[in-house]
C-alpha positions in Angstrom: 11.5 2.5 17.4 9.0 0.8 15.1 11.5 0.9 12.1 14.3 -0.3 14.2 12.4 -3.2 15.3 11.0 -4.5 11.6 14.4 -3.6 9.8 16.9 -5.4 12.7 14.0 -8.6 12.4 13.0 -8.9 8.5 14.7 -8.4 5.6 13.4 -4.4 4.5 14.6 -2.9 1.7 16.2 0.6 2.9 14.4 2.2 -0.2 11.1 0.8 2.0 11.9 3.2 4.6 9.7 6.6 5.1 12.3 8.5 7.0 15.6 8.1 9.5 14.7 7.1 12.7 14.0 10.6 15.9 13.1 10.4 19.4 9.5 10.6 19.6 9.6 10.8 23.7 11.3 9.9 26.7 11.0 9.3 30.5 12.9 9.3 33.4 13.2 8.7 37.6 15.7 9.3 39.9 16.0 6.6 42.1 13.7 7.1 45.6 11.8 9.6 43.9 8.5 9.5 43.2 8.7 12.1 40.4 8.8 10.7 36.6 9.9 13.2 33.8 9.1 13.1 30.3 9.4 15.2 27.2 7.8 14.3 24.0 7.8 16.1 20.9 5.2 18.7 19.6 3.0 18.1 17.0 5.4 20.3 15.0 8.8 18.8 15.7 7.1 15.3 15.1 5.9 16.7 11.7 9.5 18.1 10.9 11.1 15.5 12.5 13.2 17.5 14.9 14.2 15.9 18.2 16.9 18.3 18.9 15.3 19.9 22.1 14.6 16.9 23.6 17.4 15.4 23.3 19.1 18.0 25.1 17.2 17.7 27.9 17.7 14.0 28.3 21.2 14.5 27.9 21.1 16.9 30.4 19.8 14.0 32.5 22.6 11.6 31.8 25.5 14.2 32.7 24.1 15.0 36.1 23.5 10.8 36.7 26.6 8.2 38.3 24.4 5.2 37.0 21.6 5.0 34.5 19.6 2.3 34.2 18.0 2.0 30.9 16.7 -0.6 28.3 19.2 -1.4 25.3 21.4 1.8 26.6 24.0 0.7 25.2 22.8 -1.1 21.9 20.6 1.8 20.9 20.1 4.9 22.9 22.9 6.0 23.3 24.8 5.5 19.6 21.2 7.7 18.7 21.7 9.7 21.3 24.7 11.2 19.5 23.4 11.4 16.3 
């Protein structure tokens, strides 16, 4: 999200960049539940940059939900979502 932010709001060279942008974590509630889940990567995945297990379980999430509420769904998430 970091990158995101500073390359959509200054003027970055891409050759600046460290890395593609992964899904570091996520969280989610159903509504009237008091139960929040989350994944987050291990130190591992983080270090190799794979967000390919979480990222099944969230989409796992969003095929069993009639609604999802979410910040910049449809901007952002989503698009990386499918990457």
């Amino acid at each position: 999200m970091f990158y995101y932010i500073l390359l959509n709001c200054q003027n970055i060279n891409l050759e600046a960049t460290i890395s593609e942008w992964f899904m570091l974590c996520w969280s989610a509630k159903w509504l009237y539940s008091n139960e929040v889940m989350s994944r987050r990567l291990t130190s591992e995945e983080a270090l190799n940059e794979d967000d390919s297990r979480i990222v099944k379980d969230l989409w796992k999430l969003v095929n069993e939900a009639d609604i999802i509420i979410a910040h910049n769904a449809k901007q952002a998430d989503i698009k990386w979502m499918n990457t």
